[in-house]
N, C-alpha and C positions, 0 to 999 in steps of 0.2 A: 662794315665796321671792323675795324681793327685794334691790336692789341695797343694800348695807350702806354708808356713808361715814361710820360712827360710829367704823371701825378697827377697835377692841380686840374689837367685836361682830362680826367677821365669822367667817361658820361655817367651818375648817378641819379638814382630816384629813391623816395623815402613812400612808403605806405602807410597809410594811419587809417583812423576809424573815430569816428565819433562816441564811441566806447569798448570799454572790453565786450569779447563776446559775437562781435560783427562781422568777422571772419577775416582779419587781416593777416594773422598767420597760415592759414591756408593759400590768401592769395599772395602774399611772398614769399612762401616756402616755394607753391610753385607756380609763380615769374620763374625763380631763380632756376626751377628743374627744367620750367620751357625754355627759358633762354638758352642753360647751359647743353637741351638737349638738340639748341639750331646749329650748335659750334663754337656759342662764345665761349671766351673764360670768363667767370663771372664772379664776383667778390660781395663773399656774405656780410652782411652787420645787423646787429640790433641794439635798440634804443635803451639804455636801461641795466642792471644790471644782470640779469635773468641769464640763467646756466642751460638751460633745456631746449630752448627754441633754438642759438647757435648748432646746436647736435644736426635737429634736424634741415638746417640750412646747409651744414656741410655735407650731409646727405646727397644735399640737392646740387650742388656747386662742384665736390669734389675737393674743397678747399676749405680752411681751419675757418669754423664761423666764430667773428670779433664782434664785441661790446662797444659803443659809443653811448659814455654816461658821462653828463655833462657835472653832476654831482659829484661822483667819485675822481674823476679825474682833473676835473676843470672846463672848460668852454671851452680853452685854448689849447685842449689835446682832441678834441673832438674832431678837427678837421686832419692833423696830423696823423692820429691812429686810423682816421678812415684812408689817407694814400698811404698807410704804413700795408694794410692789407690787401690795399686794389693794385700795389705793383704788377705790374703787367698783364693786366686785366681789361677786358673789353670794356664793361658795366660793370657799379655795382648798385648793390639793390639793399637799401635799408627798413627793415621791420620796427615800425615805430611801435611802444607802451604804452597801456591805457588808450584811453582819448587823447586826440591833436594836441589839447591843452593841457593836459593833466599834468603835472610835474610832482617836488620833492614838497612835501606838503609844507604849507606857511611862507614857499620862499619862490612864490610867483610862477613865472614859467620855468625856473631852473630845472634841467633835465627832463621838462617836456619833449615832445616828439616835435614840436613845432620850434624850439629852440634849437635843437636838433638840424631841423632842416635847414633856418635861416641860417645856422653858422658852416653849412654844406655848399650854402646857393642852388638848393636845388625841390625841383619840385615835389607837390607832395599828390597822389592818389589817394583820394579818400573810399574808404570801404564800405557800405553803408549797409546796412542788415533791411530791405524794402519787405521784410516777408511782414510788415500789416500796416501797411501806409501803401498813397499813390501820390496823390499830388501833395500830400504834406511835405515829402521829401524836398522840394522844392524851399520850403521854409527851412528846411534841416541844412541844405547845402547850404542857400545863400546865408546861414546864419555862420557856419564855419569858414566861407570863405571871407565874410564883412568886419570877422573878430578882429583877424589881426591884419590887416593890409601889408602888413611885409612878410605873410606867409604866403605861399603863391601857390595855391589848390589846382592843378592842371590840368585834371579829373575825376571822372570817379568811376568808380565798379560799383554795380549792383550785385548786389547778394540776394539768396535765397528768393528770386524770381519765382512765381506761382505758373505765368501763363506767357501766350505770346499776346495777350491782350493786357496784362498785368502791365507787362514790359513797357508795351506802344504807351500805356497810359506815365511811368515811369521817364520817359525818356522824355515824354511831349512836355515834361514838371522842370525837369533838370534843364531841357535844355532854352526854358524859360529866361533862366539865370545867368546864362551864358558859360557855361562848364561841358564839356563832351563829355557822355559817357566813353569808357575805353573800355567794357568788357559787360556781359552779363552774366551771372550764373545762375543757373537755375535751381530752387528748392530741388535737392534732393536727400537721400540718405547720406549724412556725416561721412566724412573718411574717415577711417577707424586712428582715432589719436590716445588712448585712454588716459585718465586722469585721478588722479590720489591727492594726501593731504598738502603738497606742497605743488600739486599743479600738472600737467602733463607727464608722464613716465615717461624718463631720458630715452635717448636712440637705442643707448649701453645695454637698456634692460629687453629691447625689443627684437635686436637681430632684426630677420627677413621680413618681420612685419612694418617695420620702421622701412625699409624699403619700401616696402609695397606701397603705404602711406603715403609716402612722399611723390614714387610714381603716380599714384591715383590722382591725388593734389597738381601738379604737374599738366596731366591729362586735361584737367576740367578747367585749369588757364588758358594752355593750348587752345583749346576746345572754347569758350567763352568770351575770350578776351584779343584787344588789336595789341600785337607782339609788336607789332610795325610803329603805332602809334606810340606805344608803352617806350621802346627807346626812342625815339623819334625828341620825346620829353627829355629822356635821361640827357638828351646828349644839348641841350637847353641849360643845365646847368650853369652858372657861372663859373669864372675861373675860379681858384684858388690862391691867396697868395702866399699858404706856409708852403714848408716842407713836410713831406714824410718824416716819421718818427723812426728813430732809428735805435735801438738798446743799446749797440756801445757806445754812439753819441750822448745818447741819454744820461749813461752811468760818467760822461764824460763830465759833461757839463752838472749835474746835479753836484752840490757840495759835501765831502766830506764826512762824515760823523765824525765827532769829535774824540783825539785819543784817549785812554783810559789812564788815571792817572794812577802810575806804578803805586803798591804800599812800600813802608818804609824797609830798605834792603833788598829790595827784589830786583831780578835784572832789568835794564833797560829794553822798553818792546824791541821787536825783532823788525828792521828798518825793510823787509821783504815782504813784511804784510801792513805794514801801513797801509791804513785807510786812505782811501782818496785815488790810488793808483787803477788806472782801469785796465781794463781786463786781467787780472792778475795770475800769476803765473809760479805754480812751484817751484822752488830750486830743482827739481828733478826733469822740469819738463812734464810734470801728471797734471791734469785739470783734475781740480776735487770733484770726484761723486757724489752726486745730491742724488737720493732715491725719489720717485716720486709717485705716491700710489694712484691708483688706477682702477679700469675694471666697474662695472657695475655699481659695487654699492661707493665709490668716490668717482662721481663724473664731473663734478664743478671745479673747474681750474681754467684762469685766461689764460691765453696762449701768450701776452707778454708776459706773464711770470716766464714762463720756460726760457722764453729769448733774455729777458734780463739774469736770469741764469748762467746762464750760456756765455754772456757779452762777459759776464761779470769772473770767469773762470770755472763752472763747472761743468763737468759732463751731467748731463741729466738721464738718467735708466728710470723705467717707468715700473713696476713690479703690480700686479693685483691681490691683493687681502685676503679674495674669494679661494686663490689659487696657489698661491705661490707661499711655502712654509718655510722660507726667511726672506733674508732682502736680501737685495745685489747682493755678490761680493763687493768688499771695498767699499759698503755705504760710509762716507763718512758725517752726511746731512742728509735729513730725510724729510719733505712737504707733504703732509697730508688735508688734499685739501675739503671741498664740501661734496654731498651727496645725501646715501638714503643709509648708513646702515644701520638701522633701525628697521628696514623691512629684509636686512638678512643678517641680523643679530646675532640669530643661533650659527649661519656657518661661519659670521667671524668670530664667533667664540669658541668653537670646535677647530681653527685652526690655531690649536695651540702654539704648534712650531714657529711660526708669525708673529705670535704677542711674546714668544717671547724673548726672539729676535729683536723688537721695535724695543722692551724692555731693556735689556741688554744696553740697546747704542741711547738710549734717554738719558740710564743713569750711569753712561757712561762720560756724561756733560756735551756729547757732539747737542750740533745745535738740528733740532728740530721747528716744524713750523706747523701749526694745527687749526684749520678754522674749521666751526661749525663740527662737521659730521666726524672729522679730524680730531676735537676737541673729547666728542664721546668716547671713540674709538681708544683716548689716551686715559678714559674714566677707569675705574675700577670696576663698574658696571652700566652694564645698560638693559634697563627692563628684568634685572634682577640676571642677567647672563653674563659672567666675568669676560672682561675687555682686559686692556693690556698691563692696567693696573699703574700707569704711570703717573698718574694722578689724585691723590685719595680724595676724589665725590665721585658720586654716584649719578649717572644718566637716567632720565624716563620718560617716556612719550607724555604728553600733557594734552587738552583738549583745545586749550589757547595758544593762536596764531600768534606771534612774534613776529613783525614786520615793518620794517622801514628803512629809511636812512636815519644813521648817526656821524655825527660828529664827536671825533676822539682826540684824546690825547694819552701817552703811553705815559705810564704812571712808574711802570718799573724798567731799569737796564734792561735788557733781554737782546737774542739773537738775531733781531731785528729793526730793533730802534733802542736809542736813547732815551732816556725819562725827558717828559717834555716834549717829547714829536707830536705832532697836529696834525691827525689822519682823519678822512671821512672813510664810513663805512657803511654796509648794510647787513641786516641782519634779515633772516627768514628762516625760522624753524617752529616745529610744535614740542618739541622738548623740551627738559628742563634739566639741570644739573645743581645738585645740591651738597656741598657749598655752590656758590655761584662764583667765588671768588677764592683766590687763594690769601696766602701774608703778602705777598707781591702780585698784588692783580696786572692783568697785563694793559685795560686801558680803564681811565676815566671818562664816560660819558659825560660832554656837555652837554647837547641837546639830543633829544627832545627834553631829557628829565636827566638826572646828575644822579651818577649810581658808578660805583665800578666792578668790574666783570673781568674776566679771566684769571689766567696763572701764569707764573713767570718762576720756573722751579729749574734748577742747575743749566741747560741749554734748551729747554724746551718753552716756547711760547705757544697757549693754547687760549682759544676764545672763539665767542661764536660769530664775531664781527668777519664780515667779508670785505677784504679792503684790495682795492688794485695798485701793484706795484706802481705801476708806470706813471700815479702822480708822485712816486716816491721810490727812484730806481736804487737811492743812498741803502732802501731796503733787505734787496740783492747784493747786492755789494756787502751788504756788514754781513749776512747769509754765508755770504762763500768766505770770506776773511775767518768766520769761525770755524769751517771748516778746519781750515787751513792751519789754525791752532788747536784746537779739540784734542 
């Protein structure tokens, strides 16, 4: 196999499970460590919008792990954003959400793992947990392969195998149905992943363990599973008929935001940063510095935000919270995006020099950008420990889950959007912030329930929606233009 740059022609395969739980992250973490450890290059993805499992796929590839979310983005970036990542890459290998079918609740199969696949053309491995079933499994497959006829189940792995008699009885079920097994694994002691209130601990927080994990995981596909068979599938796929997604194409093609209308007497805008011009370009020849935090307690950020950055005129410097007691020099925009810091409170609160840096350039009007962990960060407190104060509510851990998809609209101007922009987004925290909103909240939930949330305070947009550029590159773009005035 060789390296593909034709895009539409690269061989992929998607992994799912018939629920959370069944060990699909383990067996595509490591596919991707086996493959990459035979010589491919291998190209990570997952289903959904999930921040923690990419960590550990890059791990395993050596290469930035990407999201394909047919909610946040659309259906019709789904296949785009997957050859935006698999440039020159051998395989790539997608870690499907939930179960096959599961999607954005109420609204069918959108952003299932199985929508997913059908808009990939590409086959799916199902993962199946056999540790207290034999021949039932039998009913379990042919039920996931009969659901959807245009999902094309290719195989399957068995999980948590007891026996080699377990197995024999296991395979004689499956391949009833007419499905190959491609791998076995055998019940053993878990590979060490540990887990907290919002789900697996990032790579960030694990260092060499986070290796080893990944190696172990790796090992036991190696070990279990046909590598041979496994692409043999990938490369099964159908064509593709987009293109790869591209961030300066993107910011090219995406429309405009609309100019700001002067008040009475003031100069006419500055015809150098009009909106709309892509890549844009200081009179001096400087790309604007966007700070962008980092580190530990902020490890949630897609890797198109940075390229739409980038395309759009900034240089991006990454800076950590945990470590670093100011920002770049020359920040003159700063993204802070999601994470945990709420389980290291006390030492961003103790880096004074930091908050009062990020202070500093907030009310200095540069435009900042804050989700989630971002948003706390900008509280005046969290869990009773002063934060950077740029915000007057208050953070605190709560005992309720927060979790879904929303559908938004931006209710106030800000450094990001226009009042009236129609974003989806997702939310995922146990926190709470009280106020919950500002005088200029930053979006209006439509659905699930109609509430509005966030803050929209001199250059600062703060809220706990996690939304992804690249269904809305106009985002980046108005981002740097602020820069470029501030």
């Amino acid at each position: 196999m060789t390296s593909s740059d034709s895009g539409s022609a690269v061989p992929r395969l998607v992994i799912a499970a018939p629920s959370s739980g069944s060990g699909k992250t383990t067996v595509a973490t490591g596919l991707m460590a086996a493959l990459t450890a035979r010589g491919l290059a291998v190209s990570p993805h997952k289903v959904g919008p999930d921040y923690i499992d990419p960590g550990y796929h890059a791990l395993a590839t050596g290469r930035v792990g990407r999201n394909l979310d047919a909610y946040l983005c659309g259906p019709e970036l789904v296949g785009p954003l997957l050859l935006h990542g698999a440039r020159g890459c051998d395989i790539a290998v997608v870690e499907g959400v939930m179960g096959l079918y599961d999607g954005a609740a109420g609204e069918g199969e959108l952003a299932s793992t199985a929508q997913v696949a059908k808009l990939l053309r590409a086959a799916v491995v199902l993962v199946v947990d056999a540790s207290s079933q034999s021949r039932s499994v039998a009913a379990l497959v042919h039920g996931f392969v009969s659901w959807d006829p245009e999902v094309r189940i290719g195989g399957v792995i068995l999980n948590k195998v007891a026996s080699d008699r377990h197995e024999a009885l296991l395979r004689e079920a499956v391949d009833s149905v007419g499905v190959p097994v491609l791998g076995v694994l055998r019940r053993a002691a878990p590979v060490e992943t540990p887990s907290r209130h919002l789900g697996l601990v990032p790579v960030a927080e694990r260092g060499s363990d986070a290796v080893d994990a990944v190696a172990a995981m790796g090992a036991r596909v190696a070990d279990g599973c046909d590598l041979e068979a496994l692409a043999g599938l990938a490369r099964s796929a159908g064509a593709l008929s987009c293109a790869a997604w591209d961030a300066g194409e993107a910011l090219v093609s995406s429309p405009p935001p609309p100019l700001p209308v002067p008040s009475p007497g003031a100069a006419p805008p500055d015809p150098l940063v009009r909106p709309g011009r892509p890549r844009p370009q200081a009179p001096d020849g400087l790309r604007r510095r966007v700070a962008m935090a980092s580190g530990a307690a902020f490890t949630f950020s897609y890797a198109e935000h940075t390229e739409l950055l980038a395309a759009a005129g900034a240089e991006v410097v990454t800076f950590d919270p945990l470590r670093d007691e100011e920002l770049p020099e020359g920040t003159q925009g700063l993204v802070i995006g999601g994470g945990f810091p709420e389980v290291y409170a006390a030492e961003l609160s103790a880096n004074e020099g930091l908050r009062k840096s990020v202070a500093e350039l907030a009310f200095s009007g540069a435009p900042v950008a804050a989700e989630c962990a971002g948003l706390l960060y900008l509280c005046r407190e969290l869990d009773g420990l002063p934060m950077c104060g740029v915000l007057d509510t208050a953070a605190r851990m709560s005992e309720r889950l927060t979790l879904g998809y929303r559908d938004a609209v931006a209710v106030s101007d800000s450094a990001l959007a226009v009042a009236g922009t129609r974003m989806r987004g997702h939310e995922f925290h146990r926190t709470v912030v009280e106020p919950g909103a500002g005088a200029a909240p930053a979006w209006g939930m439509r659905a699930p329930e109609r509430r509005v949330e966030g803050f929209v305070e001199r250059g600062v947009h703060a809220s706990y929606l996690h939304t992804h550029w690249a269904a809305e590159p106009g985002v980046a773009r108005r981002f740097v233009e602020r820069c470029r005035t501030s």
